[in-house]
C-alpha positions in Angstrom: 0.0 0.0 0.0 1.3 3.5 -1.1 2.4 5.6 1.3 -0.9 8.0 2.1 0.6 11.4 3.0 2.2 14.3 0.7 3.3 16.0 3.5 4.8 15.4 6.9 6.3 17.7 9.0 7.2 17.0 13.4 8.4 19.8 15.2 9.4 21.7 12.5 11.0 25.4 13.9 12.6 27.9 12.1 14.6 30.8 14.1 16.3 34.2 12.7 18.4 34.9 15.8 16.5 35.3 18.8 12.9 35.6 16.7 10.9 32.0 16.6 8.8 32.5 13.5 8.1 29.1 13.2 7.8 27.0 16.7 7.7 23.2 16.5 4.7 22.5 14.4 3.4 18.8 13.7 1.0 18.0 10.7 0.3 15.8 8.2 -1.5 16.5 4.2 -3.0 13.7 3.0 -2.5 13.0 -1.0 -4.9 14.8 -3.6 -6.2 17.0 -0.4 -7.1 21.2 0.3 -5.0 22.0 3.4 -5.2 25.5 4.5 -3.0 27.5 6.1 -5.2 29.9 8.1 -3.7 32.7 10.4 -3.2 36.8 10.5 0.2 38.2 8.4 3.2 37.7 10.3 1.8 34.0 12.2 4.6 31.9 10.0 2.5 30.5 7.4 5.1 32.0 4.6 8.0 30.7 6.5 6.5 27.4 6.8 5.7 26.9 3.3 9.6 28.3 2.4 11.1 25.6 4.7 9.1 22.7 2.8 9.5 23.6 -0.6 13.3 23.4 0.1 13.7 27.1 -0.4 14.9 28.1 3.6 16.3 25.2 6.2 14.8 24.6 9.5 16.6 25.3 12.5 15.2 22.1 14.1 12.6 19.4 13.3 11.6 17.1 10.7 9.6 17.4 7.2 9.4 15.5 4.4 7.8 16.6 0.9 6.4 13.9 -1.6 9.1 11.6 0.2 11.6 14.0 0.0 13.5 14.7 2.9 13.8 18.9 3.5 17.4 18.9 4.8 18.9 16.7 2.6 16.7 16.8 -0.6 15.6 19.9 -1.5 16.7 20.2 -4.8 14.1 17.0 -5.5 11.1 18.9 -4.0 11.8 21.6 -5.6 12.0 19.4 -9.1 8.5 17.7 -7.8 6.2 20.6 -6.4 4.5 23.5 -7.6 5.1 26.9 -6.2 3.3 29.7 -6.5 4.6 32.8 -4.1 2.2 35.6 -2.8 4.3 38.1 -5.1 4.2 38.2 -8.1 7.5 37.1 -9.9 6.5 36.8 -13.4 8.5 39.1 -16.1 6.2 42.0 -17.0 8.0 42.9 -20.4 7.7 39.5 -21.6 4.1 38.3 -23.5 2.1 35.6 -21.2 3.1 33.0 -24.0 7.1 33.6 -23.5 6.4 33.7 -19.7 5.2 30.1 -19.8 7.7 29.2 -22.4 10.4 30.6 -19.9 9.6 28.9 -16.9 9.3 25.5 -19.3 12.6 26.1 -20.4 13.6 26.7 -16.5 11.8 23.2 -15.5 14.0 21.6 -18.2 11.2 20.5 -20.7 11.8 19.9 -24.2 10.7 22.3 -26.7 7.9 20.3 -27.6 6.6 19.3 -24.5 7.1 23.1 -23.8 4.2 24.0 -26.5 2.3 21.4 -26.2 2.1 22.2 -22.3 1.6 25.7 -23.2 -1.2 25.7 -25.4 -2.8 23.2 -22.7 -2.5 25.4 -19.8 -3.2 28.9 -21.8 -6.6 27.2 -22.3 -7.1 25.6 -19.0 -6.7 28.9 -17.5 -8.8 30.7 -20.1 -5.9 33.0 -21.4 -5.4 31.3 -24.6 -7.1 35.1 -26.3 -4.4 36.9 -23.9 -1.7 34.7 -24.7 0.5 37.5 -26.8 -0.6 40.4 -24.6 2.4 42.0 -22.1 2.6 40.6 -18.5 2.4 44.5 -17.7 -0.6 45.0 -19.1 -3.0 42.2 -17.1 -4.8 42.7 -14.2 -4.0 41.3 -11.5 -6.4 38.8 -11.3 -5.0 37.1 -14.7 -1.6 37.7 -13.5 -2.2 35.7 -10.7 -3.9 32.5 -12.7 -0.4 33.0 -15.2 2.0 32.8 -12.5 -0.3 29.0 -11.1 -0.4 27.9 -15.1 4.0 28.7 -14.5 3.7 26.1 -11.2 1.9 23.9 -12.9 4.2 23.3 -16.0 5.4 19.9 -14.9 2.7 18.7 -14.0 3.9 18.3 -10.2 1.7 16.2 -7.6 2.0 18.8 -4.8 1.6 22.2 -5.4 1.8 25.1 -2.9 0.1 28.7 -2.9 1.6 31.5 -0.8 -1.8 33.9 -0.4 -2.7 33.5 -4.2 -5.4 35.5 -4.0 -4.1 38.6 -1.9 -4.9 42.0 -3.6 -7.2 40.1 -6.0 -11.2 41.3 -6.5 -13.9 39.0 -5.4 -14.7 37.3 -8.4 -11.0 36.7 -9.4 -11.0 35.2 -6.2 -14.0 32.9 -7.0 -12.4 31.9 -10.6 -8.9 31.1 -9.2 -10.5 28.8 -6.2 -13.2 26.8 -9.4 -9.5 26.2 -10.1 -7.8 24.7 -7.2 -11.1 22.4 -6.9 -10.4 21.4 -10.5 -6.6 20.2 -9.6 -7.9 18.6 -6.2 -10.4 16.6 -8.6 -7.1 15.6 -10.8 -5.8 14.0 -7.7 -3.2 17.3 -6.8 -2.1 17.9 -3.3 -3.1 21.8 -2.6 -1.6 23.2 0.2 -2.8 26.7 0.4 -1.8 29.7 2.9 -4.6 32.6 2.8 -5.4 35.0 6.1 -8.9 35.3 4.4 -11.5 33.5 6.9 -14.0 32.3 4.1 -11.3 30.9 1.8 -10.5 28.3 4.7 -14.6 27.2 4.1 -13.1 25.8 0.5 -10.3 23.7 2.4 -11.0 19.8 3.4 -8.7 20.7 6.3 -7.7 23.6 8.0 -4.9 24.5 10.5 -4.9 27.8 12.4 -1.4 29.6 13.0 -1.1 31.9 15.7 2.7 33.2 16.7 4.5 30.5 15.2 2.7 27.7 16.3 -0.3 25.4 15.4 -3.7 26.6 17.8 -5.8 24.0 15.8 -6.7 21.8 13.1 -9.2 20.1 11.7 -12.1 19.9 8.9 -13.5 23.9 9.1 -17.1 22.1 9.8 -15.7 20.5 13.0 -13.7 23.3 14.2 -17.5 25.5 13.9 -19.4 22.7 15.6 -16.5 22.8 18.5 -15.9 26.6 18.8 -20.4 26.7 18.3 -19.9 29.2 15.6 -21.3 29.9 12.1 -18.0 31.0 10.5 -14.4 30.6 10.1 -14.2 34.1 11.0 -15.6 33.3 14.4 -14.0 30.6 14.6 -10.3 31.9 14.0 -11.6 34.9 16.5 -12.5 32.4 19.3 -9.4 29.9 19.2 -7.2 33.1 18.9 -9.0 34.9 21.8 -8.9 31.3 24.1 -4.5 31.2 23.5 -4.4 34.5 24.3 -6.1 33.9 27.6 
C-alpha cells in the first residue's frame, strides 16, 4: 500500500536569531487534499511553506515533501512541487506566452513538450485570447492565474500557494479557487496559505497559526461545531482569543 501522506512535517521550527517565526509545528497532508494555512500576516505560514518547498532550512525538526526529505533533498522537492509565491514574480515585459515558455525552459522540458504544455494550460486557464498580450498590461487577477499555469508546467503532484489570492477582486477570487477544486479533482495535493477567513470554508482541512505555532486543526465544519460558531471568522476569533487567555 502506497504511502498516504504528501506531507509530513514534526516539530518543525525555524529561528532568525532570537525571533521564533516558526515553533515546532506537527502536521500531516494527505494525497490529492485542500489544506489551508489559516492565520493573521506575520503568524509563520510564509516561512513554513519556504522551509518545505526546500527554499529556507529549519533550525530544528523534521519534514518530508512527496518523500523528500527537506534537509537533505531539496533540490528534488523543488523538481517535484509547484510553487506559487504571494508576489508576483513573473517578467512584466515578456508576453504571457514567452512567460510560460520561460519557466518551461527553466523546469527543463523539451521544446515540444514546452508547447504542447503551453497551449494546454493557456486554455485551462482561459488566457489562450491573452496569450501574446504584455505581462504588464494584465490585471492582477490574470496575472495571478499566469504565475499558477507557470507552477503547474510539470505537472507536479504537490503544489503550494503563498496567499494567491491577496490584492485580488472577489470574483478573481471565486475563478482562481473553481480552479484549485479542478486540480484537487485531478488528484493534486493543494496546500494553500490565505489570512482570508472564508477561503478556509473551500479547504478539506484547515490549521490555524497563531505566533509561530499550530492553535488548531481540523475539517472547518468540526472546528464551527466545537468553537459553536457559524464562520471561520468566528472561529479563527474564538481559538485566537482562548491562546491568548
Amino acid at each position: 500500500m502506497s504511502e498516504p501522506w504528501a506531507v509530513q512535517v514534526k516539530d518543525l521550527t525555524r529561528k532568525f536569531g532570537d525571533f521564533t517565526a516558526v515553533d515546532h509545528v506537527s502536521f500531516k497532508v494527505k494525497k490529492g487534499e485542500i489544506f489551508g494555512f489559516l492565520g493573521a500576516n506575520g503568524a509563520g505560514k510564509t516561512t513554513t511553506i519556504r522551509m518545505l518547498c526546500g527554499l529556507l532550512l529549519p533550525t530544528s525538526g523534521q519534514a518530508t515533501v512527496g518523500g523528500f526529505d527537506v534537509y537533505s533533498q531539496p533540490d528534488l522537492i523543488k523538481q517535484n512541487i509547484g510553487y506559487m509565491s504571494q508576489r508576483f514574480s513573473l517578467y512584466e515585459d515578456l508576453t504571457v506566452r514567452e512567460n510560460i515558455e520561460f519557466y518551461g525552459g527553466i523546469y527543463g522540458l523539451k521544446r515540444k513538450q514546452i508547447r504542447q504544455k503551453t497551449d494546454e494550460l493557456l486554455d485551462y486557464l482561459h488566457l489562450t485570447d491573452r496569450a501574446d498580450t504584455l505581462t504588464a498590461q494584465l490585471p492582477l487577477g490574470l496575472k495571478q492565474r499566469m504565475a499558477l499555469s507557470t507552477a503547474l508546467l510539470h505537472d507536479p503532484e504537490i503544489i503550494f500557494l503563498d496567499e494567491p489570492t491577496s490584492g485580488v477582486d472577489p470574483e478573481s477570487r471565486r475563478q482562481f479557487w473553481l480552479l484549485i477544486y479542478e486540480l484537487a479533482a485531478r488528484g493534486k495535493t493543494i496546500f494553500v496559505t490565505t489570512h482570508f477567513m472564508d477561503e478556509a470554508e473551500y479547504c478539506q482541512r484547515i490549521s490555524i497559526m497563531q505566533n509561530g505555532k499550530i492553535i488548531e486543526l481540523d475539517e472547518p465544519q468540526k472546528l464551527k461545531t466545537k468553537y459553536q460558531a457559524s464562520t471561520m471568522q468566528q472561529v479563527f476569533l474564538k481559538a485566537i482569543g482562548e491562546i491568548a487567555q
